[in-house]
KEKE-3310 file (N, C-alpha, C; in steps of 0.2 Angstrom, whole numbers, plus 5000, padded with zeros to 4 digits):
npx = (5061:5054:5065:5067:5056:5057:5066:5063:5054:5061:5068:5058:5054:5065:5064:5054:5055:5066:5059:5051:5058:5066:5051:5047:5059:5057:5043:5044:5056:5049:5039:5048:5054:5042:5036:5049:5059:5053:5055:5060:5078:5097:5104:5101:5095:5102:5092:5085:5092:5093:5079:5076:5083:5080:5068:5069:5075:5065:5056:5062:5062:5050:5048:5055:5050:5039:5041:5049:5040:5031:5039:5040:5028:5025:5032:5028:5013:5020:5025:5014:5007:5000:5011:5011:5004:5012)
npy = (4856:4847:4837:4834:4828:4816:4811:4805:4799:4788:4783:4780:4769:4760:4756:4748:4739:4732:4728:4720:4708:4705:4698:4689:4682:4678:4673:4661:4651:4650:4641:4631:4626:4620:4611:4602:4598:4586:4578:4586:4588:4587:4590:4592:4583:4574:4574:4582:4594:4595:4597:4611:4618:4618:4623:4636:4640:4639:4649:4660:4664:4662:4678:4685:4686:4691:4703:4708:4709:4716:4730:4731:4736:4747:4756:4756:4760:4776:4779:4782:4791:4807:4820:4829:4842:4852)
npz = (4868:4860:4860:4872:4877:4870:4874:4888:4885:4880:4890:4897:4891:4890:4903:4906:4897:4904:4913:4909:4905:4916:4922:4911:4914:4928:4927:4916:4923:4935:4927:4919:4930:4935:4927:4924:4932:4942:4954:4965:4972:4979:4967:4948:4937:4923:4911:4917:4917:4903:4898:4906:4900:4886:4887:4893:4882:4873:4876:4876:4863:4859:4866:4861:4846:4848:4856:4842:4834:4838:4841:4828:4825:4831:4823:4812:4818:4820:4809:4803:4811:4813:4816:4832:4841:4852)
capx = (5055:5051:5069:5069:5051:5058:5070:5059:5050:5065:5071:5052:5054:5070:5064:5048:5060:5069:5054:5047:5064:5065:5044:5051:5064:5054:5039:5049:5059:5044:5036:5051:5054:5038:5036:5054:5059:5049:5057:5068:5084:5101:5105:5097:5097:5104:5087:5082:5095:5093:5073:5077:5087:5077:5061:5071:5076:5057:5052:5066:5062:5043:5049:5059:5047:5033:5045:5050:5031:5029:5042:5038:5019:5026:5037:5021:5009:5024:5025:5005:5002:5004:5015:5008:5010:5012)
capy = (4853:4840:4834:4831:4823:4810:4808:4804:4791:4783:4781:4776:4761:4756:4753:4744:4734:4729:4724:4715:4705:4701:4696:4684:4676:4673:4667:4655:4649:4645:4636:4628:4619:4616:4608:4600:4595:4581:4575:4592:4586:4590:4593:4590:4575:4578:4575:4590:4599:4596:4601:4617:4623:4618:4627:4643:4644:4641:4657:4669:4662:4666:4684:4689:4685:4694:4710:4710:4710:4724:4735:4735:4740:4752:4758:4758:4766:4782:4783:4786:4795:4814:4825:4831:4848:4856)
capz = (4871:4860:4862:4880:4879:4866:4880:4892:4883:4878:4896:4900:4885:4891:4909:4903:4892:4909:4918:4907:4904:4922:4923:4910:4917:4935:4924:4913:4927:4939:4923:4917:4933:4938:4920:4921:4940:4944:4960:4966:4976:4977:4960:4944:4932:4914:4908:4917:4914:4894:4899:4906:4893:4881:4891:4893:4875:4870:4881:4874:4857:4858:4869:4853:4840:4850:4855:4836:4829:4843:4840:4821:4823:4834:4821:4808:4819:4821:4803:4802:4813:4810:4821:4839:4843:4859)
cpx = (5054:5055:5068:5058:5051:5062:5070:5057:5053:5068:5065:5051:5058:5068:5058:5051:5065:5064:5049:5052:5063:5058:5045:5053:5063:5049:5041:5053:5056:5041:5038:5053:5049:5036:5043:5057:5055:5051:5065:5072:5091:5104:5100:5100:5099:5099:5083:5083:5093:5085:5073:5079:5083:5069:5062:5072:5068:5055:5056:5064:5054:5044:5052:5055:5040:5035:5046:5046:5028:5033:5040:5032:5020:5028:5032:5017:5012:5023:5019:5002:5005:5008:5011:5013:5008:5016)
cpy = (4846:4836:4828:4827:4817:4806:4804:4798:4785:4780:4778:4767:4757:4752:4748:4739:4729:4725:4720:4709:4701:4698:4690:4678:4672:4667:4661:4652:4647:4641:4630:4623:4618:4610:4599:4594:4593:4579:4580:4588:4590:4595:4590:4585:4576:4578:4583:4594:4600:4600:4607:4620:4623:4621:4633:4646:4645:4648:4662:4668:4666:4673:4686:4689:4692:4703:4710:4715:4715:4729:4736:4739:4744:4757:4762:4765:4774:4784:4785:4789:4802:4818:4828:4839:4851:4865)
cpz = (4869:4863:4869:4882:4874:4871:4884:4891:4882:4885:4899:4897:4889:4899:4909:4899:4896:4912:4914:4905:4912:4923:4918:4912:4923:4933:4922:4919:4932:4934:4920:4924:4937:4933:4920:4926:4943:4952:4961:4972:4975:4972:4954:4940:4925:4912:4910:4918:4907:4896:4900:4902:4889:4881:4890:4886:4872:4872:4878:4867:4857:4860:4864:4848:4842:4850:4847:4831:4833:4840:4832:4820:4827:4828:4814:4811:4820:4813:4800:4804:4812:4814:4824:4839:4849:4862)
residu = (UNK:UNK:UNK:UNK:UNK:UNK:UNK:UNK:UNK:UNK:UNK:UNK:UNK:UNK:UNK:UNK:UNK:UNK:UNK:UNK:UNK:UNK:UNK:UNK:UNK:UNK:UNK:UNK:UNK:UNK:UNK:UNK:UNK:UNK:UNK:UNK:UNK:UNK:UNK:UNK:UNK:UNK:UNK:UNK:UNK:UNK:UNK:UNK:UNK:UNK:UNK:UNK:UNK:UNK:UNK:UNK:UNK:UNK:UNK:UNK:UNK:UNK:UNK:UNK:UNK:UNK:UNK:UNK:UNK:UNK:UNK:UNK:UNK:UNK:UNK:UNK:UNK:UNK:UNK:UNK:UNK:UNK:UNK:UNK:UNK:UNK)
# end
């Protein structure tokens, strides 16, 4: 029983881990070029390629540090708290 309700949770993490992956990449991606892409046209200008990239790295850089500093207090609050019984 507990098995299959660690199971559960951990398929509920992982899809919560997806959607906030894609919420992301849509956010960054409309802020990076609205930020970046001054005058949209056919293609972009090396300036606002280097911008992008460098917009996008900022966003996963903050998304990493932030997941990280989550999953540990995660990691904490489990080894505090006492065993549930059902």
């Amino acid at each position: 029983m507990i098995a299959k309700k660690e199971a559960i949770m951990n398929n509920v993490r992982q899809e919560l881990a997806m959607a906030n992956a894609q919420e992301l990449i849509n956010k960054s991606g409309e802020r990076c070029f609205t930020k970046c892409v001054t005058k949209p046209g056919d293609s972009l200008s090396s300036s606002e390629q280097t911008c992008l990239s460098r917009c996008f790295d900022r966003y996963l850089e903050a998304f990493n540090i932030v997941s990280r500093t989550y999953q540990s207090r995660l990691g904490r609050e489990r080894l505090d708290k006492p065993p549930s019984t059902f």
